[in-house]
Predicted model as a PDB file, atoms N, CA, C, CB and O in Angstrom, pLDDT in the B-factor column:
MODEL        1                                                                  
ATOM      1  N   UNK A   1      96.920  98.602 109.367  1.00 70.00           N  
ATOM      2  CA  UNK A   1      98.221  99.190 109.593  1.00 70.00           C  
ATOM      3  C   UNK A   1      99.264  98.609 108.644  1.00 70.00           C  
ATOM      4  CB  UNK A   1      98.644  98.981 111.032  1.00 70.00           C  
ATOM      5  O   UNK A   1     100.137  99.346 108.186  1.00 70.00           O  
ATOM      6  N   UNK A   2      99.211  97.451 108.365  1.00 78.00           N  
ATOM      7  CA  UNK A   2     100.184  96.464 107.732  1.00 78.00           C  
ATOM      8  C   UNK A   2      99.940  97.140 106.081  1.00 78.00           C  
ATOM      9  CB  UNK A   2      99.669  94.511 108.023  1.00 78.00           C  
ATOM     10  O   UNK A   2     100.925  97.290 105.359  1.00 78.00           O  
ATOM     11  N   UNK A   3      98.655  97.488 105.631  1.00 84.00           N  
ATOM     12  CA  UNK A   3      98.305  97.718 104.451  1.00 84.00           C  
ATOM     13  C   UNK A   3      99.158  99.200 104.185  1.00 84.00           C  
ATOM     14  CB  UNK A   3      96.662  97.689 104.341  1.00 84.00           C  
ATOM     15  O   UNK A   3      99.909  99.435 103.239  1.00 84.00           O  
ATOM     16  N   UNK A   4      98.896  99.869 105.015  1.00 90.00           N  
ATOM     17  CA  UNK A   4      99.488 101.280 104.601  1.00 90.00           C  
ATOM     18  C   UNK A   4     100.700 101.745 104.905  1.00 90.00           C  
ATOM     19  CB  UNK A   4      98.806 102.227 105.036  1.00 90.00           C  
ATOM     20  O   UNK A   4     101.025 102.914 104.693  1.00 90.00           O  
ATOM     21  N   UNK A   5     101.779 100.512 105.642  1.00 90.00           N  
ATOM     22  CA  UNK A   5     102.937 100.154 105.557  1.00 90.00           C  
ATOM     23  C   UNK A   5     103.400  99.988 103.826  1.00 90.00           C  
ATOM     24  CB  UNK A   5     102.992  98.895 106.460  1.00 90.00           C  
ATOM     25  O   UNK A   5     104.027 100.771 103.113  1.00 90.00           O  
ATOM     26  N   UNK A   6     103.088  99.279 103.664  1.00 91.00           N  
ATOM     27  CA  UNK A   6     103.340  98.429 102.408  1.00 91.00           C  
ATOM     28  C   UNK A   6     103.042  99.263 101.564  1.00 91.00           C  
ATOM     29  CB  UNK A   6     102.616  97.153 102.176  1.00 91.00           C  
ATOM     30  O   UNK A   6     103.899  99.463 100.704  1.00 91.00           O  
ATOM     31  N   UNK A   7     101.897  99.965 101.488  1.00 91.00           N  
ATOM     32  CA  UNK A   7     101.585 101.233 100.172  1.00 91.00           C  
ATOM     33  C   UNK A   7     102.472 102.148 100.314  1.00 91.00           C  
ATOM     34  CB  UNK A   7     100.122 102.113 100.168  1.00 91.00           C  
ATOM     35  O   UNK A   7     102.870 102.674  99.275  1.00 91.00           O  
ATOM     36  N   UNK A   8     103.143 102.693 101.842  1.00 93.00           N  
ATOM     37  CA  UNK A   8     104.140 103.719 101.752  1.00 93.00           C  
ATOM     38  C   UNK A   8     105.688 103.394 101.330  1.00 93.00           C  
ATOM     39  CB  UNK A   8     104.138 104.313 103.042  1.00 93.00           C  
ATOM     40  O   UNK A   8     106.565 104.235 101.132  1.00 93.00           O  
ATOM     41  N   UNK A   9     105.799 102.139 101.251  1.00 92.00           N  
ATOM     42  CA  UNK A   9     106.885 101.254 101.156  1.00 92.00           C  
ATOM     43  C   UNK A   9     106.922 101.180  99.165  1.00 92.00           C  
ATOM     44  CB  UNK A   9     106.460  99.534 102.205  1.00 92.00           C  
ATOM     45  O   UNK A   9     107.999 101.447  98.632  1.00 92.00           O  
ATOM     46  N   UNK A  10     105.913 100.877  98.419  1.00 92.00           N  
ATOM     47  CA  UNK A  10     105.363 100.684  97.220  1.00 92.00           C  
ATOM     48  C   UNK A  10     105.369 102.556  96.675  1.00 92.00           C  
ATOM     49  CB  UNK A  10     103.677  99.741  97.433  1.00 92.00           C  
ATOM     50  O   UNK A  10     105.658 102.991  95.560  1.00 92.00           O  
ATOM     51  N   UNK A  11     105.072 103.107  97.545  1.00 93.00           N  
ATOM     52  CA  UNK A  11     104.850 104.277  96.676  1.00 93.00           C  
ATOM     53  C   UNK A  11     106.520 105.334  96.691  1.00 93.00           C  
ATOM     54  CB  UNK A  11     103.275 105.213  97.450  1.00 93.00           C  
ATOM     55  O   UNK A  11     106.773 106.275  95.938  1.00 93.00           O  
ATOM     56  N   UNK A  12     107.282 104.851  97.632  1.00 94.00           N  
ATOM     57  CA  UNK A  12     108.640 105.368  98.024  1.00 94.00           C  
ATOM     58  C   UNK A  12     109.524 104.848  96.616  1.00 94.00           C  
ATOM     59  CB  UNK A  12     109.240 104.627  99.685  1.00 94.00           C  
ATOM     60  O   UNK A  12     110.245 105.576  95.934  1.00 94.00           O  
ATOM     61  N   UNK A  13     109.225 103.230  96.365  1.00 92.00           N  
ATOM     62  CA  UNK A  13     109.751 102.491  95.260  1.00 92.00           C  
ATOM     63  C   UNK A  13     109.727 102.836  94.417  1.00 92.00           C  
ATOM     64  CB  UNK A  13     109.477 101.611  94.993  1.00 92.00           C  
ATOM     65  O   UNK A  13     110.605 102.732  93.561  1.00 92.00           O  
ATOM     66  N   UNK A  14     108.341 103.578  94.308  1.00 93.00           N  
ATOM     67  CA  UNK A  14     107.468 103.988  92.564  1.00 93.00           C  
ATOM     68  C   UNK A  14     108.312 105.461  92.042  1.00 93.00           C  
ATOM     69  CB  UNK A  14     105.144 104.547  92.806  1.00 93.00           C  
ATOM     70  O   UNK A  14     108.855 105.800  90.990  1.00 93.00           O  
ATOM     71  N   UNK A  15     108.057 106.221  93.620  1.00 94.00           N  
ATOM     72  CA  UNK A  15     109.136 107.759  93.304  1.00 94.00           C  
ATOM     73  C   UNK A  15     110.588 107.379  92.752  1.00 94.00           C  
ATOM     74  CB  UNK A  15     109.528 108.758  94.963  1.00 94.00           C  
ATOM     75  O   UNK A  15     111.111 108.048  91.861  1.00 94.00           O  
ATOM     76  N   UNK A  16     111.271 106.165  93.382  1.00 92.00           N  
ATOM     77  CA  UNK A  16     112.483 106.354  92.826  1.00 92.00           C  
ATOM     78  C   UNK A  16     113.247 105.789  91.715  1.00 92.00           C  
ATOM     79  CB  UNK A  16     113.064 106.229  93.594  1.00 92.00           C  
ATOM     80  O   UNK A  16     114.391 105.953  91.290  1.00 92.00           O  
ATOM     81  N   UNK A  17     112.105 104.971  91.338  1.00 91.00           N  
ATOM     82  CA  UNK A  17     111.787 104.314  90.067  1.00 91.00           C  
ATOM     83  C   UNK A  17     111.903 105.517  88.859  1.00 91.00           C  
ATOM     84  CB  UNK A  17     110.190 103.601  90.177  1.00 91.00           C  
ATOM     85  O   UNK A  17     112.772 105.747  88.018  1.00 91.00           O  
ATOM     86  N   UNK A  18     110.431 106.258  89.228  1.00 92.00           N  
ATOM     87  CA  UNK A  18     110.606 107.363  88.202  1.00 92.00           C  
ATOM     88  C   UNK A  18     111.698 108.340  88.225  1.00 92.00           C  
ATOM     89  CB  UNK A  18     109.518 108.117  88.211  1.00 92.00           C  
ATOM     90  O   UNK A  18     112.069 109.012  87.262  1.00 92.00           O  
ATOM     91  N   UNK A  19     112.227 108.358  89.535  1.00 93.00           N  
ATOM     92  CA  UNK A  19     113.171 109.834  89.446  1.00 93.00           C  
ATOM     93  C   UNK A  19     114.237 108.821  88.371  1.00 93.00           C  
ATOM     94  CB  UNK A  19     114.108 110.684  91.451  1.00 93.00           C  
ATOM     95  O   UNK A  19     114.370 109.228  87.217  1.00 93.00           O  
ATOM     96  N   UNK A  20     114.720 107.966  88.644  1.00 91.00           N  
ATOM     97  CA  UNK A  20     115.935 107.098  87.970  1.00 91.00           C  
ATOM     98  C   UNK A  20     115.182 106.832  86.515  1.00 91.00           C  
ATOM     99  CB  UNK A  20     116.400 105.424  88.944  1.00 91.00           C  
ATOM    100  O   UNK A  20     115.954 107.100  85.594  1.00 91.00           O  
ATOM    101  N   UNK A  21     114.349 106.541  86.225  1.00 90.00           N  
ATOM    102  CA  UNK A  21     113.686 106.790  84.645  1.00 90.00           C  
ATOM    103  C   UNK A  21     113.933 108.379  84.077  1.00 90.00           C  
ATOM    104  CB  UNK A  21     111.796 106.520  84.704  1.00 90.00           C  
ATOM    105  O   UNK A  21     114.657 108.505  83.090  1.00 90.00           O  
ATOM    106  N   UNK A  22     113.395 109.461  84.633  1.00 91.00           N  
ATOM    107  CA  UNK A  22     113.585 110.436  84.237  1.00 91.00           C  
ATOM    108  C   UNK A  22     115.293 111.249  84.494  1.00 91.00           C  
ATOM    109  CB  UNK A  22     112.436 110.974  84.753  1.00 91.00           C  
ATOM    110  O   UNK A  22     115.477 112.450  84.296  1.00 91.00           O  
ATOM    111  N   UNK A  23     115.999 110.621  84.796  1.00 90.00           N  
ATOM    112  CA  UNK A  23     117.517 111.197  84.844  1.00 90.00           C  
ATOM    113  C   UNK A  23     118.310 110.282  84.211  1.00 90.00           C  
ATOM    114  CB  UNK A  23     118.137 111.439  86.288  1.00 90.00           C  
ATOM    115  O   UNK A  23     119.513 110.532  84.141  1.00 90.00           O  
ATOM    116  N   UNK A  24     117.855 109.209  83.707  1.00 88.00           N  
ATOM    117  CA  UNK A  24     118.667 108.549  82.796  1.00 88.00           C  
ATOM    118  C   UNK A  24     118.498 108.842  81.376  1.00 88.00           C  
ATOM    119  CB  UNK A  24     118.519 107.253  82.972  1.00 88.00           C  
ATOM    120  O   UNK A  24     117.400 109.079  80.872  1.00 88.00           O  
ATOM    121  N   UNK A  25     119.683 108.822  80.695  1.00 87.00           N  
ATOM    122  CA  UNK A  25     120.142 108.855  79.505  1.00 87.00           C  
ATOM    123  C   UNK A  25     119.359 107.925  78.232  1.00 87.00           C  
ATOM    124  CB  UNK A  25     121.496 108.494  79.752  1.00 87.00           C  
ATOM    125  O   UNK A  25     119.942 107.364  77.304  1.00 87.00           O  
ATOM    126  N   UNK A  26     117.837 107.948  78.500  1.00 85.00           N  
ATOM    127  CA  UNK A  26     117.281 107.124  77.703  1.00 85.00           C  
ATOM    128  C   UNK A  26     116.258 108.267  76.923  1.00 85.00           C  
ATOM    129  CB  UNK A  26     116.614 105.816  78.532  1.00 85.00           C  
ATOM    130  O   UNK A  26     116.069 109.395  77.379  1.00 85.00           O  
ATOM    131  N   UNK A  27     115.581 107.704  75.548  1.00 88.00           N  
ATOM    132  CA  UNK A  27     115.121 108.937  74.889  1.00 88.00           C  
ATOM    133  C   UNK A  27     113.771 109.075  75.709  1.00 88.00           C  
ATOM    134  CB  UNK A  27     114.948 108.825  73.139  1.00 88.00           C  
ATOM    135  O   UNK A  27     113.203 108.425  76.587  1.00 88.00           O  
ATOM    136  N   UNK A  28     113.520 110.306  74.952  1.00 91.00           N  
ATOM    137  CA  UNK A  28     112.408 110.912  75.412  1.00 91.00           C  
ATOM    138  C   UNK A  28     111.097 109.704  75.768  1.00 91.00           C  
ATOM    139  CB  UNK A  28     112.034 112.031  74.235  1.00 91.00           C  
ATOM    140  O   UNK A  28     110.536 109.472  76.839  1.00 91.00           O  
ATOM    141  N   UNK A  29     110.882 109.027  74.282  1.00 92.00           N  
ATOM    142  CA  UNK A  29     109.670 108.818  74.422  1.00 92.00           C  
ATOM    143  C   UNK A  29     109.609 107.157  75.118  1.00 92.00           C  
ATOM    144  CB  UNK A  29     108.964 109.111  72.961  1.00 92.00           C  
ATOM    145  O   UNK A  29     108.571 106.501  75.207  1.00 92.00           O  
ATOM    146  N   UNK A  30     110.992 106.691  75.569  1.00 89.00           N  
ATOM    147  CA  UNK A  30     111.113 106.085  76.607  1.00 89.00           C  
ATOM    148  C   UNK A  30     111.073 106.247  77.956  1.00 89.00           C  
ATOM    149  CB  UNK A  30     111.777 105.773  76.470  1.00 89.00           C  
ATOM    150  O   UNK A  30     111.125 105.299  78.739  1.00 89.00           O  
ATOM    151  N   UNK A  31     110.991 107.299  78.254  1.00 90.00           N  
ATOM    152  CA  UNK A  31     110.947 107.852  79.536  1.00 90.00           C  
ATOM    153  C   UNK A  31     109.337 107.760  79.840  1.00 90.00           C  
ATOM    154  CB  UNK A  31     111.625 109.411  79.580  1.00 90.00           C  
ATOM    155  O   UNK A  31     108.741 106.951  80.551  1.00 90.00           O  
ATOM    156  N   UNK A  32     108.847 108.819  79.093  1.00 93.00           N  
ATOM    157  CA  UNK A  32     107.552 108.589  79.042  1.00 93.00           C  
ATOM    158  C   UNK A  32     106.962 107.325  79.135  1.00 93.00           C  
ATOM    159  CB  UNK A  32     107.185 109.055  78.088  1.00 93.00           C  
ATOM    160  O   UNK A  32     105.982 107.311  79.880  1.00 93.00           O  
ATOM    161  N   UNK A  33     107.234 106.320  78.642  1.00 92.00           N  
ATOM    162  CA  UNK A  33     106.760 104.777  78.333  1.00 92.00           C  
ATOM    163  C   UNK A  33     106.903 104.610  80.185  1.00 92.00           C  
ATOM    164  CB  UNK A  33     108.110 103.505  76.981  1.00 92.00           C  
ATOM    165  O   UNK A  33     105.899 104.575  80.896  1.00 92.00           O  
ATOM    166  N   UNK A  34     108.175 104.532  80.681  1.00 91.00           N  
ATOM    167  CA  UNK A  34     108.296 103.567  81.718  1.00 91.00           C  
ATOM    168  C   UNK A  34     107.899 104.624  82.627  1.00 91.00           C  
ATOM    169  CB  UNK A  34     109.730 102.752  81.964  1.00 91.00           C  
ATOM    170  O   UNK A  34     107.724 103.969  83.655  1.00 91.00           O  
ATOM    171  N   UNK A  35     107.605 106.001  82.968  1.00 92.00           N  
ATOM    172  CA  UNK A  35     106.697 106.488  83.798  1.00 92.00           C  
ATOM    173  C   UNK A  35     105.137 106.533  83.902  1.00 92.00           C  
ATOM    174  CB  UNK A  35     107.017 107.439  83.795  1.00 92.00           C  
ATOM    175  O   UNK A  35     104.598 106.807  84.974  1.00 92.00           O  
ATOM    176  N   UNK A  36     104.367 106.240  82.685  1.00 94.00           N  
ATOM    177  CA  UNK A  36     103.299 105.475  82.676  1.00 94.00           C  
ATOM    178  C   UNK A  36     103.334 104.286  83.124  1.00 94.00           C  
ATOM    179  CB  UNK A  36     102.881 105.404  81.673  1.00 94.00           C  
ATOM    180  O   UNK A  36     103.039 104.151  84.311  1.00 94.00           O  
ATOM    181  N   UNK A  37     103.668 103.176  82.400  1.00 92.00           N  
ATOM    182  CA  UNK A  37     103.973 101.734  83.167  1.00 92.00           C  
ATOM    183  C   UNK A  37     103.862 101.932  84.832  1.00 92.00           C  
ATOM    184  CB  UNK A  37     105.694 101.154  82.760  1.00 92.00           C  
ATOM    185  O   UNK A  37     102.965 101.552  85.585  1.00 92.00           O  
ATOM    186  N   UNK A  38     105.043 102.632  85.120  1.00 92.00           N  
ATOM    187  CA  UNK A  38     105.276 102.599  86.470  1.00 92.00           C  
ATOM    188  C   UNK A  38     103.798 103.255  87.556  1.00 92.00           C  
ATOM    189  CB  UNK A  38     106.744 103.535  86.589  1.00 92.00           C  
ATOM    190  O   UNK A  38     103.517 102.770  88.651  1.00 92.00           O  
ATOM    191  N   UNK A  39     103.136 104.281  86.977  1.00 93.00           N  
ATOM    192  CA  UNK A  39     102.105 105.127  87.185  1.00 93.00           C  
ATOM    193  C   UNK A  39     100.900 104.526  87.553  1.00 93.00           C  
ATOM    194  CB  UNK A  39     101.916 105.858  86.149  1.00 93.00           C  
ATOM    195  O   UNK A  39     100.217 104.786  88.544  1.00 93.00           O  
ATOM    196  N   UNK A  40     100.655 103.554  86.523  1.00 93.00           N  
ATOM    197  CA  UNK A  40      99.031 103.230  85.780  1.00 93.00           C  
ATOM    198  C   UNK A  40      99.123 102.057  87.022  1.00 93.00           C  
ATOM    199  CB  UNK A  40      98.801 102.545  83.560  1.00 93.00           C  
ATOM    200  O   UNK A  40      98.381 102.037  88.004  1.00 93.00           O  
ATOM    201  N   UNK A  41     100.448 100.885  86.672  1.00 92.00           N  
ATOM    202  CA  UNK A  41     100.534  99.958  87.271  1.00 92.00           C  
ATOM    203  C   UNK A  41     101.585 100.038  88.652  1.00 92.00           C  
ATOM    204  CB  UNK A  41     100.789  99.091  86.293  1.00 92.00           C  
ATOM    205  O   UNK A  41     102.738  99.639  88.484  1.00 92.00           O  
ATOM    206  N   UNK A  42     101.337 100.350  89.475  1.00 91.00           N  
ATOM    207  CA  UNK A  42     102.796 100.577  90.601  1.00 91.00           C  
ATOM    208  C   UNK A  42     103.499  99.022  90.974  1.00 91.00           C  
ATOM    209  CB  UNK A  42     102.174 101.402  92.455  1.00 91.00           C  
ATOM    210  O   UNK A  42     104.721  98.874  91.007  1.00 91.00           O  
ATOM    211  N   UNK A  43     102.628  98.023  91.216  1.00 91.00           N  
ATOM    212  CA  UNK A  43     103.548  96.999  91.293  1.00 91.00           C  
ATOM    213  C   UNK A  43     104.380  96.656  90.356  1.00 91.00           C  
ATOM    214  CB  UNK A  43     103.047  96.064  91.530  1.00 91.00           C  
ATOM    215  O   UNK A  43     105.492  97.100  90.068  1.00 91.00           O  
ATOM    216  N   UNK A  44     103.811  95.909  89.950  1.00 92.00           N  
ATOM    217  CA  UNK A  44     103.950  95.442  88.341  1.00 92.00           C  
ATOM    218  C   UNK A  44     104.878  96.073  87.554  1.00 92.00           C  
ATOM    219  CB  UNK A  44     102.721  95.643  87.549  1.00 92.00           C  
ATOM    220  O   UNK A  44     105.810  95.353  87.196  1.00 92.00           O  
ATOM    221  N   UNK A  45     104.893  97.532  87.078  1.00 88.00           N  
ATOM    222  CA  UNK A  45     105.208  98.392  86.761  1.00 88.00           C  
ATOM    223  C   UNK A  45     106.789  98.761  87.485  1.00 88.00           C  
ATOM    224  CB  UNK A  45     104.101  99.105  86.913  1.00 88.00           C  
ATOM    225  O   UNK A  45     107.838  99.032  86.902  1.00 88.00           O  
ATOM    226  N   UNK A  46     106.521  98.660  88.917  1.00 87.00           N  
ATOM    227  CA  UNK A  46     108.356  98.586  89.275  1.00 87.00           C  
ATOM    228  C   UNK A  46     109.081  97.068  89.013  1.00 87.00           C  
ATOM    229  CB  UNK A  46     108.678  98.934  91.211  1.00 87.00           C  
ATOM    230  O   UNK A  46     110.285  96.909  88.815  1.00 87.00           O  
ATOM    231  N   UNK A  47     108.123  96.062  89.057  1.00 89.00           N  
ATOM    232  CA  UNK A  47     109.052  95.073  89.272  1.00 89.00           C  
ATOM    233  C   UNK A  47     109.546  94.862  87.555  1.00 89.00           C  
ATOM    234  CB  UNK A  47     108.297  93.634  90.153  1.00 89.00           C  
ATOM    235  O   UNK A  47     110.697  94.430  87.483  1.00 89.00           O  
ATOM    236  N   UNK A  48     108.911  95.079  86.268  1.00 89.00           N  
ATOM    237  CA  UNK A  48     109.229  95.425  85.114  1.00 89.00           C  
ATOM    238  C   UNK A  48     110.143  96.266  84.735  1.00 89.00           C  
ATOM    239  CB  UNK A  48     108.426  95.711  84.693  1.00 89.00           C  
ATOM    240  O   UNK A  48     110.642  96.262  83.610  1.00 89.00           O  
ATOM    241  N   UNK A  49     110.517  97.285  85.915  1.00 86.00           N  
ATOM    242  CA  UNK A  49     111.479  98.117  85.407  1.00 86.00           C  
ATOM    243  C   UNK A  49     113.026  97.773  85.831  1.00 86.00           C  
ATOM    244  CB  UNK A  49     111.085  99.472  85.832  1.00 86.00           C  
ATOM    245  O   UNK A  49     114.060  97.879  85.172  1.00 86.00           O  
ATOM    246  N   UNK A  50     112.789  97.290  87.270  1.00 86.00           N  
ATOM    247  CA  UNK A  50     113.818  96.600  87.871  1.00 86.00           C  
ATOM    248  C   UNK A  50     114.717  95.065  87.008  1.00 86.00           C  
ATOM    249  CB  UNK A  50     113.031  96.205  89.238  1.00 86.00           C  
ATOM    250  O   UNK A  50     115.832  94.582  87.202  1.00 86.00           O  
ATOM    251  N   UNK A  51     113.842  94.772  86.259  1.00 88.00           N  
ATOM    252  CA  UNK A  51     114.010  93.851  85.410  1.00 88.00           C  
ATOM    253  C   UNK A  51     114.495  94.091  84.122  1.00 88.00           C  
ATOM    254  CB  UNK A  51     113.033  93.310  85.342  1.00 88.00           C  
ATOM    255  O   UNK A  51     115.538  93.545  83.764  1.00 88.00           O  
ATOM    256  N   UNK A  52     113.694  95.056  83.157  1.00 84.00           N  
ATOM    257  CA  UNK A  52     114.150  95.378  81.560  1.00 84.00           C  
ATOM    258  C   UNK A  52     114.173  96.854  82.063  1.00 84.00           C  
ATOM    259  CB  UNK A  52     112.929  94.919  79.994  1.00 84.00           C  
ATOM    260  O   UNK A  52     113.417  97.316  81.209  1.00 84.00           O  
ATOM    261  N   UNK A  53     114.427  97.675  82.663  1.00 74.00           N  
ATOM    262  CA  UNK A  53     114.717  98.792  82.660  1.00 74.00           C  
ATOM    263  C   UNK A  53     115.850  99.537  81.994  1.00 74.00           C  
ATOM    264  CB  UNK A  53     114.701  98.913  83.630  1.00 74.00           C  
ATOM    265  O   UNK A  53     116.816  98.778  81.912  1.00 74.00           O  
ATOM    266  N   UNK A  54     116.143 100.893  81.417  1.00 63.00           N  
ATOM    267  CA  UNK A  54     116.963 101.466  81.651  1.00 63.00           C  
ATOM    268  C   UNK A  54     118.217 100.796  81.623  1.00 63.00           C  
ATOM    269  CB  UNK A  54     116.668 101.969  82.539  1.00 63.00           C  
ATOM    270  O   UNK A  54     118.695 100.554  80.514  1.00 63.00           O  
ATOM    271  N   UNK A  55     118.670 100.546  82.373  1.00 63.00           N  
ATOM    272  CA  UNK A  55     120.191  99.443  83.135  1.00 63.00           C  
ATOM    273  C   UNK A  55     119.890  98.404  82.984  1.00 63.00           C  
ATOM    274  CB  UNK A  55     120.659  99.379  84.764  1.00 63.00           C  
ATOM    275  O   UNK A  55     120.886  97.686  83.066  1.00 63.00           O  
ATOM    276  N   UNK A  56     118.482  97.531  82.680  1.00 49.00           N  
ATOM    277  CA  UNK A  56     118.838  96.165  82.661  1.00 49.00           C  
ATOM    278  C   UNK A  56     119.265  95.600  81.356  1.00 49.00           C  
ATOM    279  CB  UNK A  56     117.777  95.429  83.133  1.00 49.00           C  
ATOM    280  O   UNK A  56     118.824  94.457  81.228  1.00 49.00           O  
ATOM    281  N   UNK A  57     119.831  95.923  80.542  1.00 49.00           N  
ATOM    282  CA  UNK A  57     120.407  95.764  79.101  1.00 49.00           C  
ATOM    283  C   UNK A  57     122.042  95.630  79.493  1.00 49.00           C  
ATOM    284  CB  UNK A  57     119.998  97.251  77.963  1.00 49.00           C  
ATOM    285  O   UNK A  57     122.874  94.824  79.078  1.00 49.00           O  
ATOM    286  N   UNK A  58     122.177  96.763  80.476  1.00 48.00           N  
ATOM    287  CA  UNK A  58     123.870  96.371  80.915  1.00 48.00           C  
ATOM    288  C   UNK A  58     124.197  95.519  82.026  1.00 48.00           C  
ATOM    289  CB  UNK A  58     124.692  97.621  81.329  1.00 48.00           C  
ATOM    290  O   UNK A  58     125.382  95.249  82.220  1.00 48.00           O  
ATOM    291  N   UNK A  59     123.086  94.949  82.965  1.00 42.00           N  
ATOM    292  CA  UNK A  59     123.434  94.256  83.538  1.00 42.00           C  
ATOM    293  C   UNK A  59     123.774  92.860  83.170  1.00 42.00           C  
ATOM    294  CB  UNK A  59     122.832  94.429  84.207  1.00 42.00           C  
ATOM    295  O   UNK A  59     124.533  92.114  83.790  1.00 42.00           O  
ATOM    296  N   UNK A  60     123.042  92.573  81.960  1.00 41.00           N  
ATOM    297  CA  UNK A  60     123.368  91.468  81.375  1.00 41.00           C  
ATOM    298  C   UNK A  60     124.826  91.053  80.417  1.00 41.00           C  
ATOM    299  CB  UNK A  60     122.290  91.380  80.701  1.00 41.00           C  
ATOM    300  O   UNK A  60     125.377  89.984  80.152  1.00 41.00           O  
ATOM    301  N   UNK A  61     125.072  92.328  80.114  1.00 38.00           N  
ATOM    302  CA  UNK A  61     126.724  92.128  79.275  1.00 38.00           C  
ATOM    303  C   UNK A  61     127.765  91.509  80.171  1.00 38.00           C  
ATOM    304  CB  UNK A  61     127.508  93.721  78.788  1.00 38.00           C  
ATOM    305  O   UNK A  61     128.906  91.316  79.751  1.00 38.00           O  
TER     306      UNK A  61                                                      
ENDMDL                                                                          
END                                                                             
């Protein structure tokens, strides 16, 4: 039960990961990049995006 908590919890993350990859203002073949990443790898892959994503270039200014 605990397992398929956590996968529905992981896979909710992963959707809104990509929707926010694909509606941001980044080029094409970046988009593509971090919806694979996010895809292939779902953990990993969000916690990378949450980190150097998209926005994480301005969070640092």
């Amino acid at each position: 039960m605990e397992y398929g908590l956590l996968g529905l919890i992981i896979l909710i993350a992963d959707l809104y990961a990509i929707y926010q990859v694909l509606t941001s203002s980044a080029s094409t073949a970046a988009k593509i990049v971090w919806t694979l990443v996010i895809l292939l790898l779902p953990v990993v892959g969000l916690i990378v995006w949450l980190l150097a994503g998209p926005r994480g270039a301005s969070v640092n200014a």
